[in-house]
C-alpha positions in Angstrom: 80.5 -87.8 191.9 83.3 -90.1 191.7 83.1 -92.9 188.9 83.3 -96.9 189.0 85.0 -98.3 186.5 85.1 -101.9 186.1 87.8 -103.4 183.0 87.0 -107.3 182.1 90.4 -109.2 180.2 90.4 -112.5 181.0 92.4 -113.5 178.0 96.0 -113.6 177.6 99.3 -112.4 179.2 99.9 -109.7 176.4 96.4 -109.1 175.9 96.5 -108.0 179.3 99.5 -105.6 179.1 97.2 -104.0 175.8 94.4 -103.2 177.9 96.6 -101.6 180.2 96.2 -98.1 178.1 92.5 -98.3 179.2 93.6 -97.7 182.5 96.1 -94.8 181.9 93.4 -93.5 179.8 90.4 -93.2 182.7 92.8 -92.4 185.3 93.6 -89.5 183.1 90.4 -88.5 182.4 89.3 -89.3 185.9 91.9 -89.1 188.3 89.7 -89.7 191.0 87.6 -92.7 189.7 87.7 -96.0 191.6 89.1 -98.6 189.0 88.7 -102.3 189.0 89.9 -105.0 187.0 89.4 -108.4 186.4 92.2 -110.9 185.3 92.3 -115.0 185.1 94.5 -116.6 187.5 98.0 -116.4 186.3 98.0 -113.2 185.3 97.4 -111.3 188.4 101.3 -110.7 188.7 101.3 -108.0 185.9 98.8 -105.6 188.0 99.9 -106.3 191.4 100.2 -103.0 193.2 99.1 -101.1 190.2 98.8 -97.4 191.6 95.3 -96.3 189.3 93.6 -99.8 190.2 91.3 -100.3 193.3 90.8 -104.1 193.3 92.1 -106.4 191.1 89.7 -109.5 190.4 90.9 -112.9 189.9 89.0 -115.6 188.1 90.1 -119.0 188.8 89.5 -121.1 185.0 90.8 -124.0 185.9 89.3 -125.7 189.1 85.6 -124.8 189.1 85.1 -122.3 186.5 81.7 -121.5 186.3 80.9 -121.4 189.8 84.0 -119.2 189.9 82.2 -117.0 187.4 78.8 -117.0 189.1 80.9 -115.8 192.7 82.4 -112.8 190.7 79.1 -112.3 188.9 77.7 -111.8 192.7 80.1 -109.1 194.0 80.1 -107.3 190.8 76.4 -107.1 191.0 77.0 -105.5 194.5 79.2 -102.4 193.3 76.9 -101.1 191.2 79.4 -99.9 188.5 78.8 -96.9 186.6 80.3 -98.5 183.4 81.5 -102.0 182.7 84.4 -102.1 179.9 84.9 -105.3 178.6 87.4 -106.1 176.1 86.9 -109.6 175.1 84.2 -111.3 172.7 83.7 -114.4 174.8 80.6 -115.4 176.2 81.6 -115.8 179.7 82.8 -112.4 179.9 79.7 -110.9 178.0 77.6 -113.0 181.2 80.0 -111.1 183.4 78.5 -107.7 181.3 75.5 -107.9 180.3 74.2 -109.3 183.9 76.0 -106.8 185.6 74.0 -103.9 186.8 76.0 -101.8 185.7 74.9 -98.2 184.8 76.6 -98.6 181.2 77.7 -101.6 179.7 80.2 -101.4 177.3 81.6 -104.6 174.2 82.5 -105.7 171.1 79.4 -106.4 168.8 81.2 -109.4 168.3 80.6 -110.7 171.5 78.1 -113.2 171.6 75.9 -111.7 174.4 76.4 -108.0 172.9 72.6 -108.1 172.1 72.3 -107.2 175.8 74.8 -104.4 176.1 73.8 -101.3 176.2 76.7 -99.6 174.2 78.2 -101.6 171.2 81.1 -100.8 169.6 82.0 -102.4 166.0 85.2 -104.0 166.3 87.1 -102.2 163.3 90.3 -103.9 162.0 91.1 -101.5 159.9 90.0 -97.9 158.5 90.5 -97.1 154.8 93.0 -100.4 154.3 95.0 -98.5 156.9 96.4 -100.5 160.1 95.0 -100.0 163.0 96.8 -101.4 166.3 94.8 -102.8 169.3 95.2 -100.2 171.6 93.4 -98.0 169.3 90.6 -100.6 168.7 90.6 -101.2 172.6 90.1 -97.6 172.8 87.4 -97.6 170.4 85.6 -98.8 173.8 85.7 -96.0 175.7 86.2 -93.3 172.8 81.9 -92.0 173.4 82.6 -90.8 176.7 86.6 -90.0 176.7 88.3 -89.0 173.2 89.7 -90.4 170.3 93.4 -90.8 171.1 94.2 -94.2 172.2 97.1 -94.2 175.0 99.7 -96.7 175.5 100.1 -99.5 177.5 101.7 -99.2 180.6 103.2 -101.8 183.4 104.6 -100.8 187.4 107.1 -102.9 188.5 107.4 -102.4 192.2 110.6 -100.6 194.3 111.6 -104.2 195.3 110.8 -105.4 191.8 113.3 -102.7 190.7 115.9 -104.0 193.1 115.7 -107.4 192.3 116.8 -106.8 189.0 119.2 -103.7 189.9 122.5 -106.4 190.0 122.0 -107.4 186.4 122.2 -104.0 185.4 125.6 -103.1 186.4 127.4 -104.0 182.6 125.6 -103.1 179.3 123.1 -105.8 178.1 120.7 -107.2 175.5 117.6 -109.7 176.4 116.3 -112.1 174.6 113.1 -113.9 174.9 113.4 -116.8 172.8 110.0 -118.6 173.3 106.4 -118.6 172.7 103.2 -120.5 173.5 103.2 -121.0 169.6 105.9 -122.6 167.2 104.9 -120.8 164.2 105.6 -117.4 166.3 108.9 -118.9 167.9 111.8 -118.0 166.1 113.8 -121.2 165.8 116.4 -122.2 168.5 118.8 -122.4 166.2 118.3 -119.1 165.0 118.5 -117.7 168.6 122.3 -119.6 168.6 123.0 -117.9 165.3 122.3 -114.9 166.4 124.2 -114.7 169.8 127.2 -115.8 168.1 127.5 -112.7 166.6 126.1 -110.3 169.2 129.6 -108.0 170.3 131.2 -109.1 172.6 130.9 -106.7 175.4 127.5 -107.4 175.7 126.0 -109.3 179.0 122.6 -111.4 177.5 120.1 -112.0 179.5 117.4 -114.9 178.4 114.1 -114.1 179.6 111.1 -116.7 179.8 108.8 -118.9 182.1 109.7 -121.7 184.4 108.6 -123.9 181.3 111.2 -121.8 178.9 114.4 -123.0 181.2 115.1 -126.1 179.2 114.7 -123.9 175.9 117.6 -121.3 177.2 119.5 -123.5 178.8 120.0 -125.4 175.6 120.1 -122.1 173.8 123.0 -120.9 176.6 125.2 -124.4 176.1 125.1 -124.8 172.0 126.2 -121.0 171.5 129.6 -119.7 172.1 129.2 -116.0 173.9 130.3 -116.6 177.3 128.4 -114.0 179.3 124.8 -115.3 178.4 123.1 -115.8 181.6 119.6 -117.8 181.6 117.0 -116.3 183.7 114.0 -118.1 182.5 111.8 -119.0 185.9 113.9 -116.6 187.9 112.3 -113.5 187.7 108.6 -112.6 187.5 106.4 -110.2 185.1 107.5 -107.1 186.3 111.1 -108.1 187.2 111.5 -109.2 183.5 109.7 -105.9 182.3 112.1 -104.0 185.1 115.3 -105.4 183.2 113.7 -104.7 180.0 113.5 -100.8 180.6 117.4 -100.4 180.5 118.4 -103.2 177.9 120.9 -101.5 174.8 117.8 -103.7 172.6 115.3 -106.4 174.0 114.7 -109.4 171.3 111.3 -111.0 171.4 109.0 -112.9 168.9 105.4 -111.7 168.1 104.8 -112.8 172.1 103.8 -111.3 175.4 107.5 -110.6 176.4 107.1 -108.1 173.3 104.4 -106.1 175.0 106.4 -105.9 178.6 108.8 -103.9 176.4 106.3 -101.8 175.0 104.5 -101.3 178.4 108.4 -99.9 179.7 109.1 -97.7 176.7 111.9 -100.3 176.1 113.9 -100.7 173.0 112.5 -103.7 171.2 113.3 -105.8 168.2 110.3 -107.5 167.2 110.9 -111.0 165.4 107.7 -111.9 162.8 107.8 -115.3 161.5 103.9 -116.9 160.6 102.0 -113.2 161.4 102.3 -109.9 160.7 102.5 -106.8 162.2 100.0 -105.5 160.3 97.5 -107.2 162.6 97.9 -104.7 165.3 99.9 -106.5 167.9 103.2 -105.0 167.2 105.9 -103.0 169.7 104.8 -99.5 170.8 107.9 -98.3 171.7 109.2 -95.4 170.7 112.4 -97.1 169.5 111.3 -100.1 168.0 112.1 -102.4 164.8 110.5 -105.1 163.2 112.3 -108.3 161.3 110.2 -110.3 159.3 111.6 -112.2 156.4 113.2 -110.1 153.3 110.3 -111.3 150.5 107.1 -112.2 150.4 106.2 -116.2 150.9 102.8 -117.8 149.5 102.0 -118.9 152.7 102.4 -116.2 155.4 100.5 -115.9 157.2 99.0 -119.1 157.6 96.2 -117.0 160.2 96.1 -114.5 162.7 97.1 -116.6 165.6 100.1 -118.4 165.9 100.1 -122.8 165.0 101.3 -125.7 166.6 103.4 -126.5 163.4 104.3 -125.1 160.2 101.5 -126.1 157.9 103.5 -126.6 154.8 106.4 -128.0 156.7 109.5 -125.8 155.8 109.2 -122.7 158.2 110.7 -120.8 155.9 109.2 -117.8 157.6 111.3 -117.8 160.1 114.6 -119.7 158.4 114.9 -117.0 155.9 115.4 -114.6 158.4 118.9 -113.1 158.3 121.1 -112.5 161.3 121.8 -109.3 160.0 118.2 -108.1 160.0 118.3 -108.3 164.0 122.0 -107.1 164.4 121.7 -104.0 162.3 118.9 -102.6 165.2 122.0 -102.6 167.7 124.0 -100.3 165.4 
């Protein structure tokens, strides 16, 4: 009997792209399982056309969400799923759960309504002080009815996605991703400059970003002195940036989303850490992959497990300590 799988992640853009191995995972497991997943609005673009999924579900929080919520409630109610995976530990996702219907439900104990699920999994940072990365605590979710081995995340740019991006391809070139939602995870602009003045020279960057990161890279393109840096912030989408990420010589990012798209391709990727750590379990997955964080220790890093609107002791020296050399020496 074919399954029906229904995956809740209505956080983040990255956090997304993690619970991507979910779905490589039941499609291995079950090739012939119906899939769904839901996203907010916004992130729909990283899972359009995905092969393994069915239906992807889009919940509006913005305009109207609760009676947004109640609509998708509805139709999930309707299909009856076999199990509900949910990856969050919010409480509107653990309504979209725990009222559900579903055959198995499937959280966090940490989510507020886990009470009502019927399979709870403990949310384990780590095992035995050692590190465990989120893709292995997101497979902790799914582990009772699959295996132990968590797989990796996984994005699918289209054919035309592929050949938007084909033109940029034609010289050898680096990306870099200069921003984040978060200051104390945004390796400084100045930094960025730094950096590309010493990339070699016959090297084509590309700067990757949002419509809101254009005034960032632009200023970033003007105050450094390379010549064949090329600001494509707001020009491509999700899985065009990802697409040009798959062939870079190295991808530069901070402790971001645009660090997961790389992972999700198998793409090179130099990780920049400035106020977290990687020992959080967010890091690059690659298989070639590098992290930079600064050289010694600092009495106030990290300042928490999420990024801040400012440094809190006002120097930053997490991310000013950082050496250019640290990032150039992955390139060599």
């Amino acid at each position: 009997m074919t399954q029906q799988f229904l995956i809740i992640q209505t956080a983040f853009i990255g956090d997304v792209v993690l619970a991507t191995g979910i779905i490589e995972k039941l499609h291995h497991h079950y090739p012939d399982a119906k899939i769904d997943f839901i996203v907010r609005k916004g992130n729909e673009g990283l899972l359009f056309q995905h092969p393994y999924l069915r239906q992807l579900i889009i919940w509006d929080k913005q305009r109207n969400k609760l009676k947004n919520l109640w609509k998708i409630l509805l139709n999930v109610r309707k299909e009856k799923y076999d199990k509900v995976i949910n990856v969050q530990r919010f409480m509107a996702t653990g309504i979209l759960t725990a009222f559900s219907r579903s055959k198995e439900t499937i959280g966090f104990n940490k989510n507020p309504l886990s009470i009502f699920f019927l399979k709870k999994i403990t949310h384990v940072i780590n095992i035995d002080s050692k590190e465990r990365h989120e893709i292995e605590r997101n497979n902790d979710l799914i582990a009772h009815f699959t295996d132990q081995i968590a797989f990796k995340p996984k994005l699918y740019p289209s054919a035309a996605d592929i050949s938007t991006v084909e033109k940029y391809k034609a010289v050898p070139y680096l990306t870099i991703s200069p921003a984040s939602v978060w200051f104390t995870k945004q390796y400084p602009k100045e930094k960025w400059i730094s950096l590309i003045n010493k990339l070699p020279n016959q090297y084509t960057i590309y700067l990757l970003g949002g419509p809101g990161d254009q005034l960032l890279a632009e200023e970033i393109k003007k105050d450094s002195v390379a010549i064949s840096t090329v600001n494509l912030c707001g020009k491509l989408n999700f899985l065009q940036s990802a697409a040009l990420m798959k062939d870079a010589i190295m991808n530069f990012v901070n402790d971001s989303a645009p660090m997961h798209f790389a992972s999700a391709m198998n793409a090179p990727v130099t990780a920049v850490y400035c106020s977290t750590l990687p020992s959080f379990g967010f890091g690059p997955s690659s298989d070639k992959k590098y992290i930079v964080e600064i050289p010694e220790p600092l009495y106030c890093r990290p300042c928490g497990l999420h990024g801040r609107n400012a440094c809190p002791e006002g120097h930053f020296l997490c991310a000013r300590k950082i050496n250019d050399s640290q990032l150039l020496g992955t390139i060599k």
